[in-house]
C-alpha positions as MATLAB code, in Angstrom:
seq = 'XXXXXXXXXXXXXXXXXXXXXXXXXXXXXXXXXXXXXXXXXXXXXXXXXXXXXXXXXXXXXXXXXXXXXXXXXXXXXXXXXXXXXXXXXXXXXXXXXXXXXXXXXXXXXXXXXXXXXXXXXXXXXXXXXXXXXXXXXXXXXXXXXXXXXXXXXXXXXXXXXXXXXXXXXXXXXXXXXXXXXXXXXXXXXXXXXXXXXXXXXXXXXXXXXXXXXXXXXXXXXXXXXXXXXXXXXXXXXXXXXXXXXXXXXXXXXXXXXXXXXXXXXXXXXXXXXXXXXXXXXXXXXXXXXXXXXXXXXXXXXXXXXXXXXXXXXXXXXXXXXXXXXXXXXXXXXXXXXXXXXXXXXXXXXXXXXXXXXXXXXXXXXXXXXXXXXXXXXXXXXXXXXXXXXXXXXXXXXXXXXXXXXXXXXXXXXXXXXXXXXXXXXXXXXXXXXXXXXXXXXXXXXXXXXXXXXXXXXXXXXXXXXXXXXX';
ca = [
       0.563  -11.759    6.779;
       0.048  -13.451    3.287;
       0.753  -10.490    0.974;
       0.679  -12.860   -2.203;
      -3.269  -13.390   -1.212;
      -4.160  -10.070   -0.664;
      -2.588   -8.611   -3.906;
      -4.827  -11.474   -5.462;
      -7.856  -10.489   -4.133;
      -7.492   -7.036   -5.559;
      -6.293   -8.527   -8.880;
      -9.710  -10.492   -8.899;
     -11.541   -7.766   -7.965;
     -10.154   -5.637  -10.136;
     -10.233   -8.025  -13.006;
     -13.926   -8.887  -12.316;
     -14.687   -4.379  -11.689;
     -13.251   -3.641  -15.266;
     -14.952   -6.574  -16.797;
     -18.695   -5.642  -15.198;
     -17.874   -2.100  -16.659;
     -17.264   -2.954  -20.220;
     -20.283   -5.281  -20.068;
     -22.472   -2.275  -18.760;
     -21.126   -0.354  -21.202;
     -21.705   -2.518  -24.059;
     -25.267   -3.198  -23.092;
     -25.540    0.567  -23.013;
     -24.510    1.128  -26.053;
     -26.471   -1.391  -27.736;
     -29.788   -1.229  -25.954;
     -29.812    2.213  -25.916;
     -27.611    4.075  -28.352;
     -28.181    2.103  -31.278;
     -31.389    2.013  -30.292;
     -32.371    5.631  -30.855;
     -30.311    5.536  -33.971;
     -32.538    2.334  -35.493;
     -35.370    2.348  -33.832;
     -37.406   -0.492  -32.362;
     -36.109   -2.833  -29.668;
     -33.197   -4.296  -31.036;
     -32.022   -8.052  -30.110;
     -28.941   -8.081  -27.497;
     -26.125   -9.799  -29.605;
     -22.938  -10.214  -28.309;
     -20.098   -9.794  -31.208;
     -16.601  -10.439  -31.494;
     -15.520   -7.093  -30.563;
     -17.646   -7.688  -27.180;
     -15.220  -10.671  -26.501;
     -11.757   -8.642  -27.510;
     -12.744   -6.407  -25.059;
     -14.122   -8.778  -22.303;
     -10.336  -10.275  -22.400;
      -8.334   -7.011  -23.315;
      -9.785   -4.414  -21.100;
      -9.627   -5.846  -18.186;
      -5.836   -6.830  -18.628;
      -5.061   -3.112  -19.230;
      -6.365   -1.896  -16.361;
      -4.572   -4.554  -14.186;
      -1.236   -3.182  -15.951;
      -2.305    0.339  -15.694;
      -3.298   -0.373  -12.170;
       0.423   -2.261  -11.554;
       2.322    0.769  -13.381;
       0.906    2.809  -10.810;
       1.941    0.582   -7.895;
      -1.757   -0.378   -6.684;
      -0.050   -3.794   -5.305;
       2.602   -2.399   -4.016;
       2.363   -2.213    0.174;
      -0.827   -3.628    0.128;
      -1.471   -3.890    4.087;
      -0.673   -0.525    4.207;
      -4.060    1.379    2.099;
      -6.130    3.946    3.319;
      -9.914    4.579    2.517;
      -9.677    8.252    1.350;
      -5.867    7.672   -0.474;
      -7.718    4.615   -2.008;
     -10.408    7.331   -3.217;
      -8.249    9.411   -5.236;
      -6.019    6.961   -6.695;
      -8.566    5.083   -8.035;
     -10.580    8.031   -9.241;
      -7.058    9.518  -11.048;
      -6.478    6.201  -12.370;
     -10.280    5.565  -13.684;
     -10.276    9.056  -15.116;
      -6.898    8.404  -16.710;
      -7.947    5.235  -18.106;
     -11.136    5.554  -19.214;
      -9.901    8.292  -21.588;
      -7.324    5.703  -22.712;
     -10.004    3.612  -23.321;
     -12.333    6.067  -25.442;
      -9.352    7.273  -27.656;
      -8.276    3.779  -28.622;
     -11.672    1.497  -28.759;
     -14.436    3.945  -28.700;
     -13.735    7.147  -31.092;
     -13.921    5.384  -34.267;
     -17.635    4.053  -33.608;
     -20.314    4.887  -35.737;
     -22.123    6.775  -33.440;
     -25.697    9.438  -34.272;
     -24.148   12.736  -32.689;
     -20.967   13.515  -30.749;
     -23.495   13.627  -27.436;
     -23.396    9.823  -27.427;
     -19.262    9.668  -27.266;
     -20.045   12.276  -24.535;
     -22.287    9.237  -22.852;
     -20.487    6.174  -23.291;
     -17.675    8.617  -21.867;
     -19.567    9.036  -18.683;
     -21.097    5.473  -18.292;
     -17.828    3.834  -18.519;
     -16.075    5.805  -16.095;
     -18.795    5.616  -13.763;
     -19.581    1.962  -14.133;
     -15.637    1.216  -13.793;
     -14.662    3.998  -10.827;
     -18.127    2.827   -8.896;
     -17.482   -0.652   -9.010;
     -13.918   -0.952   -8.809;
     -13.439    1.639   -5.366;
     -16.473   -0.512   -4.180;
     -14.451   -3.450   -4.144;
     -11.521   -1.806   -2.688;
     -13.147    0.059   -0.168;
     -14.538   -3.450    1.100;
     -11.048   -5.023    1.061;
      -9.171   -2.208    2.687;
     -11.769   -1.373    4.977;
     -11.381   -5.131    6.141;
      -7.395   -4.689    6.695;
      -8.245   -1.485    8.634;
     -10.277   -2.932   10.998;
      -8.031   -5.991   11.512;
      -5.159   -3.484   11.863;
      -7.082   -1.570   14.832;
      -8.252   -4.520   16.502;
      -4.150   -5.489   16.474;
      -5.070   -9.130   14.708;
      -2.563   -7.761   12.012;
       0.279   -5.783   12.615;
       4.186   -4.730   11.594;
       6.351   -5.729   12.920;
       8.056   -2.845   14.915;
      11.489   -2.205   16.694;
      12.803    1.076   18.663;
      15.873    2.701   18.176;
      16.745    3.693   21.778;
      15.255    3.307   25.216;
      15.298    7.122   26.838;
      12.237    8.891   27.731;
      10.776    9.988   24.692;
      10.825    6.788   23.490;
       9.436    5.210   26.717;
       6.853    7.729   26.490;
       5.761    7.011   23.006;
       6.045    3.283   23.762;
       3.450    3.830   26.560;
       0.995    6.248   24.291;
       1.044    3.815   21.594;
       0.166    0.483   23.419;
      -2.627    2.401   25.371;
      -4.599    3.636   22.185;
      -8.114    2.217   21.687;
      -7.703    1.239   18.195;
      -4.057   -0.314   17.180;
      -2.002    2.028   14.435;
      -0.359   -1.166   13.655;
       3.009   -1.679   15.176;
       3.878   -4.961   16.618;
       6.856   -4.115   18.898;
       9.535   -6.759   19.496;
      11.789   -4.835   21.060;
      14.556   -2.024   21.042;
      17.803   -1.482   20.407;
      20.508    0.870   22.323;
      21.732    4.087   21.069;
      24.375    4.510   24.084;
      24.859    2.836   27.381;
      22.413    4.527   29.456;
      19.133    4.617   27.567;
      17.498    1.631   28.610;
      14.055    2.480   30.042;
      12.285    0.430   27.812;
      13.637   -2.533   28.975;
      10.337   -2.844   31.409;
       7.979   -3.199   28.695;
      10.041   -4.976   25.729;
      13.412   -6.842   24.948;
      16.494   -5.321   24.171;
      18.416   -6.465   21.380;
      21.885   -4.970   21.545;
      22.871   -1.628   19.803;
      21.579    0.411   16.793;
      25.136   -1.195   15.006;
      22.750   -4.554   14.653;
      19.767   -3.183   13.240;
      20.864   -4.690    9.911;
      21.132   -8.568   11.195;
      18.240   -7.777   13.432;
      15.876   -6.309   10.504;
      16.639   -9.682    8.507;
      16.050  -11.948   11.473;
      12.871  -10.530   12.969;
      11.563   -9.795    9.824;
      11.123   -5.609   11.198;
       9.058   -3.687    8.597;
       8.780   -0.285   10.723;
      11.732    1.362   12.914;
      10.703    4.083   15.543;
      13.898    6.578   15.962;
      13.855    8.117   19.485;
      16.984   10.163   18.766;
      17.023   13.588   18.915;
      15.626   14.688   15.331;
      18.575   17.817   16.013;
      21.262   15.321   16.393;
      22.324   14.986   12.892;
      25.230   12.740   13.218;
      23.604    9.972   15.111;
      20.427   10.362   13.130;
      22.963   10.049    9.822;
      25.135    7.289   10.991;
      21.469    5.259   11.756;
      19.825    6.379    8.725;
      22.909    5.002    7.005;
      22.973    1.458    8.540;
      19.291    1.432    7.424;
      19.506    2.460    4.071;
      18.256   -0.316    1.354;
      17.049   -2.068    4.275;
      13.400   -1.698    3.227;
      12.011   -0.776    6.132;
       9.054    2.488    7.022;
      11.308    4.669    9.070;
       9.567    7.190   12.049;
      11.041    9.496   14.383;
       9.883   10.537   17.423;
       9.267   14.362   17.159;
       9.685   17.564   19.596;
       8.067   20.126   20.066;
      10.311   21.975   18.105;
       9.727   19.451   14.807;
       5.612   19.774   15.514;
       5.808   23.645   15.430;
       8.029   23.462   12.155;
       5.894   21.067   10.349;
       7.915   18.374   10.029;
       4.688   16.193   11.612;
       2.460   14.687    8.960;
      -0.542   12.575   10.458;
      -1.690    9.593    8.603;
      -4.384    8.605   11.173;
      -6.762   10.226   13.168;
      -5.500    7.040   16.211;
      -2.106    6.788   15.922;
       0.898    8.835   18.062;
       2.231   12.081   16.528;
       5.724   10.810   14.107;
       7.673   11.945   11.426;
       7.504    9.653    8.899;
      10.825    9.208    6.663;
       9.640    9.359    2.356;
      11.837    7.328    1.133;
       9.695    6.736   -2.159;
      11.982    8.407   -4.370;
       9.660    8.604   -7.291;
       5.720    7.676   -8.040;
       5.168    4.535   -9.008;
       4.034    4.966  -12.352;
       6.600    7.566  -12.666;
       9.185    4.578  -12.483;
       7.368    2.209  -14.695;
       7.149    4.943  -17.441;
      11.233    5.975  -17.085;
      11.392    1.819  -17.573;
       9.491    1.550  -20.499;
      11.704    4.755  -21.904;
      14.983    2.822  -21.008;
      14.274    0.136  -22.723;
      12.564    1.208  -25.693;
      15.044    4.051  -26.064;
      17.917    1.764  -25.898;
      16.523   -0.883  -28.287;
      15.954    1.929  -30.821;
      18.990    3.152  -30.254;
      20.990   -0.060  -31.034;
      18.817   -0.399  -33.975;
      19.820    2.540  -35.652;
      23.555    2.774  -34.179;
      24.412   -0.455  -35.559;
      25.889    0.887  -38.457;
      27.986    3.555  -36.649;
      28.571    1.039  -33.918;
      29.919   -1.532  -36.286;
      32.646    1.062  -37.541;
      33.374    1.843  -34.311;
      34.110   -1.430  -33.120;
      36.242   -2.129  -36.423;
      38.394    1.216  -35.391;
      39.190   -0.423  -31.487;
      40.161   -3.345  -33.000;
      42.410   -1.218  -35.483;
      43.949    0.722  -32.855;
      45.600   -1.534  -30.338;
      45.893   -5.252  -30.000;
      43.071   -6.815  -27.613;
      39.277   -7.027  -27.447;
      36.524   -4.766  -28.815;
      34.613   -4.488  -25.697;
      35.887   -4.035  -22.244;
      33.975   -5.270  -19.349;
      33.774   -4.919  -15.483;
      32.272   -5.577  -12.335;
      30.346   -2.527  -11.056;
      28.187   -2.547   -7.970;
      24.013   -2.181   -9.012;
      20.859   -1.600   -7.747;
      20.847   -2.538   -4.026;
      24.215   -3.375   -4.372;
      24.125   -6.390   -6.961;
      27.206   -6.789   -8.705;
      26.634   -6.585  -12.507;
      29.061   -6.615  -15.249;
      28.891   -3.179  -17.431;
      30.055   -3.238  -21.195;
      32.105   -0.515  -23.133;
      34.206    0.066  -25.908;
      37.704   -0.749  -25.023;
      39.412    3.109  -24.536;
      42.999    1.730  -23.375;
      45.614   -0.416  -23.999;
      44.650   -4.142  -23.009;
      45.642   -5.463  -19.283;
      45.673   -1.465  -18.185;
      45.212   -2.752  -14.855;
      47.565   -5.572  -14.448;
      49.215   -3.582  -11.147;
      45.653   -2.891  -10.145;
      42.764   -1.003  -10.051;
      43.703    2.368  -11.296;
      41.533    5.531  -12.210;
      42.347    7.105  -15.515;
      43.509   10.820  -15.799;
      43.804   13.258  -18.972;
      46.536   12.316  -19.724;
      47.102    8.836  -18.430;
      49.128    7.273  -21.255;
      47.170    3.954  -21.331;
      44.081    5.556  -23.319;
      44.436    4.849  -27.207;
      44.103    7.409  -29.908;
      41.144    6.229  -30.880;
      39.959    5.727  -26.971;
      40.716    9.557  -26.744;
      38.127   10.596  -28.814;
      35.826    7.708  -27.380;
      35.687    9.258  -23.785;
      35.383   12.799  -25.276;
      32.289   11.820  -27.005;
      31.166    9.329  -24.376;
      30.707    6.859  -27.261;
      32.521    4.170  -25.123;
      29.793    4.147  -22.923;
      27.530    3.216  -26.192;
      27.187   -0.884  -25.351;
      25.528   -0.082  -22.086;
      22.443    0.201  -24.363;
      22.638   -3.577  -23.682;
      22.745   -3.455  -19.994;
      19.884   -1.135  -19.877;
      17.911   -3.728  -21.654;
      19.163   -6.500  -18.965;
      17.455   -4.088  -16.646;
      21.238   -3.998  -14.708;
      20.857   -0.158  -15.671;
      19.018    2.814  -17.139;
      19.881    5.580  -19.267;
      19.866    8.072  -16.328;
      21.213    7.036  -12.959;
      24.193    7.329  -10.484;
      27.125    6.012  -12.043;
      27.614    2.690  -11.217;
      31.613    2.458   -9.262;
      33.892   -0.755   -8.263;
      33.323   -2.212   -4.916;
      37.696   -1.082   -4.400;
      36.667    2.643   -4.800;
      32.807    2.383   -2.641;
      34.994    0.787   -0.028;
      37.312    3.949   -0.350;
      34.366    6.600   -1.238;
      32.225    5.203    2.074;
      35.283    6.282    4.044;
      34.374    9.587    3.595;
      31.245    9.664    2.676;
      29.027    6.935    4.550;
      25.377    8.076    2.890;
      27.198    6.667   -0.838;
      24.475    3.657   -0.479;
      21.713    6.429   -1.219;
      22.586    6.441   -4.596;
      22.102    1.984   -4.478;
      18.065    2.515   -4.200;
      17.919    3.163   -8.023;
      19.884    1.132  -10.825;
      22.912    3.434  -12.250;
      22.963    5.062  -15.472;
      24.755    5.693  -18.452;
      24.435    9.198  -17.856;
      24.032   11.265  -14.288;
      23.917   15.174  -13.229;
      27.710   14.031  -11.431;
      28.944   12.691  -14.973;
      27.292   15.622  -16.942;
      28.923   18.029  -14.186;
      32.345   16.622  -13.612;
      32.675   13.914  -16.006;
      35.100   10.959  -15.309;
      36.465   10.877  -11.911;
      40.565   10.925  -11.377;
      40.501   10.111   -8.150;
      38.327    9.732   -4.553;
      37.705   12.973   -3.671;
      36.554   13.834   -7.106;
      34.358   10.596   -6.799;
      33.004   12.004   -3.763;
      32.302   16.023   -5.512;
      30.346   13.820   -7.495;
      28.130   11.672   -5.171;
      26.880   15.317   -4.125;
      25.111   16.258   -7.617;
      24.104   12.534   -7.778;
      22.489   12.340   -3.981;
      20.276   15.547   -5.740;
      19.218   13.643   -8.329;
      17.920   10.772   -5.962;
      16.507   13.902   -4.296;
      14.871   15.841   -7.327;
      14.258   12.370   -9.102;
      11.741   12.797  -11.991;
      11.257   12.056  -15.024;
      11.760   16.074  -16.536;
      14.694   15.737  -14.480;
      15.955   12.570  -16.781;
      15.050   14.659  -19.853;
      17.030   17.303  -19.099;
      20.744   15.089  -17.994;
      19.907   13.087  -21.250;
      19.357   16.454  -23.476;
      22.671   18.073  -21.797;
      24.552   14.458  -22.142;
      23.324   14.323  -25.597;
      25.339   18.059  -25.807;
      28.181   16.857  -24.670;
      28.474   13.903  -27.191;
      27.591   16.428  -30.290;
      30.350   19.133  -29.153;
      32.939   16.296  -27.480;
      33.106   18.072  -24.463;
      33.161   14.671  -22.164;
      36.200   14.466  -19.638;
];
């Protein structure tokens, strides 16, 4: 499947929608409303303000249309979810549109704004979904006549998933898996093995994803088996694969079963979009125009502050380190320097309240969280944002994943400088009260939104004021 094509044919038609809209509209404006205001049958002239907007326009739909992750999975549209996305998005832009190029106009009566209001957003929502609804009806029919599929392994070989197997491949019109094979969950289940090629056990799903390229994994484990289903859900964490599981009866009654097409085999498919699209480009933008402003105006304070760690101890301003990232890049995080220098020449070793490494001057640093200040600077790298997990050494992970396996949760979004766990417990002294932690910050990969960021950075901001930090 060429993805990079098919995200360029909705760019150009996208491109070529917005700019057959503003032409409409401009023609309709001119021919039409100016014509009432001046009478007589004016000439069709085409300005410089037609031009602007024959260039501009359509480039802020395309962003407005990649803020809200239009290009994102782009085999995997549907005609009705194409519908209302585009209709949202039209609706939200067009008003965009009006506010910033259109309000100012010199225009006979407040019915006209009312007009050009209407004929833009029908000209651009008509001819944009028309477009779409010709590409993606394309990739649906391809999909059902199996010329393009995903490809697809199963996690086990009992009955259930035998019986699933065999539903699937008999359907009429293809949902889109292209099975290569299964994997084991224990010794026995190996049923499928008439139909497709086993590959070993559910502990190589991770090589085997990489190898065979797998975009979609089929669970047939018990959906009541939480331990299995955990231990597998672990191993394919950041793996970025669509994950299904085969449901009971049970699961069907309950709920849990959400169909996305009228063809395909009753499965519970896993969310694992944490956040909307847009939702993530806007808590972007925030990072990094927050942290830019914020650097702008510290400077001042932050220039003192850096004067008073140098005062305090012999060694460097800033202290840096190698956490573990987004999808578990390494990254090197910045901060005021809040101990002695060479703390750690025996080792890694977690600070405590009263751990006599921290400087006077440190003290009051970690109170305040004003150490943590410089990180402005990796939020602006895009290594972090201003609300995430906290990002840990790969010596404690190794130690946290001990006990608590689902820690690479928290690696599908880039850390923070501030998280519910740090806002709740502050700095950690030791494993287990790294691990109390992960729980508050597996809810915020849960509850993930952007009122949700508001409210950690207003409590954070709190704890700086009253220099409550631990």
């Amino acid at each position: 499947m060429n993805r990079s094509l098919q995200v360029l044919k909705y760019l150009i038609g996208d491109w070529l929608s917005a700019s057959a809209a503003w032409v409409l509209l401009y023609i309709f404006r001119k021919k039409i409303l100016e014509t009432s205001k001046y009478g007589g049958d004016l000439p069709l002239q085409f300005d410089e303000n037609f031009f602007y907007g024959l260039l501009f326009v359509p480039m802020f739909w395309v962003a407005l249309y990649i803020m809200a992750g239009q290009y994102s999975d782009i085999y995997r549209k549907h005609r009705l979810k194409e519908l209302s996305q585009t209709l949202l998005i039209s609706l939200i832009g067009v008003v965009i549109i009006f506010f910033v190029l259109l309000l100012d106009d010199q225009i006979v009566s407040y019915k006209n704004y009312y007009q050009s209001l209407l004929v833009l957003f029908g000209a651009h929502f008509g001819l944009t979904f028309f477009v779409r609804l010709v590409l993606t009806t394309r990739t649906v029919k391809r999909i059902h006549a199996g010329k393009l599929g995903f490809n697809t392994i199963i996690v086990g070989g009992n009955e259930r998933s035998l019986a699933t197997y065999e539903e699937i491949a008999a359907l009429k019109k293809s949902p889109g898996f292209k099975f290569l094979g299964f994997v084991r969950v224990n010794g026995k289940d190996t049923l499928l093995s008439k139909h497709l090629q086993m590959f070993g056990t559910y502990k190589d799903l991770p090589d085997l994803i990489k190898t065979k390229n797998i975009e979609e994994v089929i669970l047939a484990v018990e959906s009541s088996d939480h331990k299995e289903l955990g231990t597998i859900m672990n191993l394919l964490e950041g793996e970025g694969v669509n994950i299904k599981i085969i449901p009971d009866v049970y699961d069907i009654l309950s709920g849990s079963v959400k169909m996305t097409s009228i063809f395909g085999a009753p499965l519970i498919a896993i969310n694992q979009e944490i956040m909307p699209a847009w939702q993530f480009s806007i808590k972007r933008v925030i990072d990094i125009m927050a942290s830019a402003l914020a650097l702008i105006v510290l400077l001042p304070f932050l220039l003192v502050i850096a004067v008073l760690v140098k005062l305090s101890s012999p060694g460097p301003i800033f202290f840096t380190q190698e956490r573990i990232g987004k999808y578990s890049e390494p990254f090197k995080i910045i901060k005021f320097r809040t101990m002695v220098n060479d703390a750690e020449r025996n080792g890694p070793q977690l600070s405590s309240a009263s751990d006599s490494r921290i400087t006077p001057i440190g003290r009051f640093l970690r109170k305040t969280r004003i150490d943590e200040f410089p990180q402005f600077i990796n939020v602006l790298k895009g290594e972090m944002a201003l609300v995430g997990p906290r990002p840990e050494r790969q010596f404690y992970i190794d130690q946290i994943t001990q006990e608590a396996p689902h820690y690479k949760h928290l690696q599908k979004v880039r850390p923070g400088i501030t998280s519910w766990g740090q806002v709740k417990y502050g700095y950690a002294e030791n494993v287990a009260e790294m691990v109390q932690r992960l729980k508050y910050d597996l809810l915020y990969i849960e509850n993930m939104s952007l009122a949700v960021d508001i409210k950690i950075l207003l409590y954070t901001i709190l704890i700086v004021l009253r220099g409550e930090g631990k």
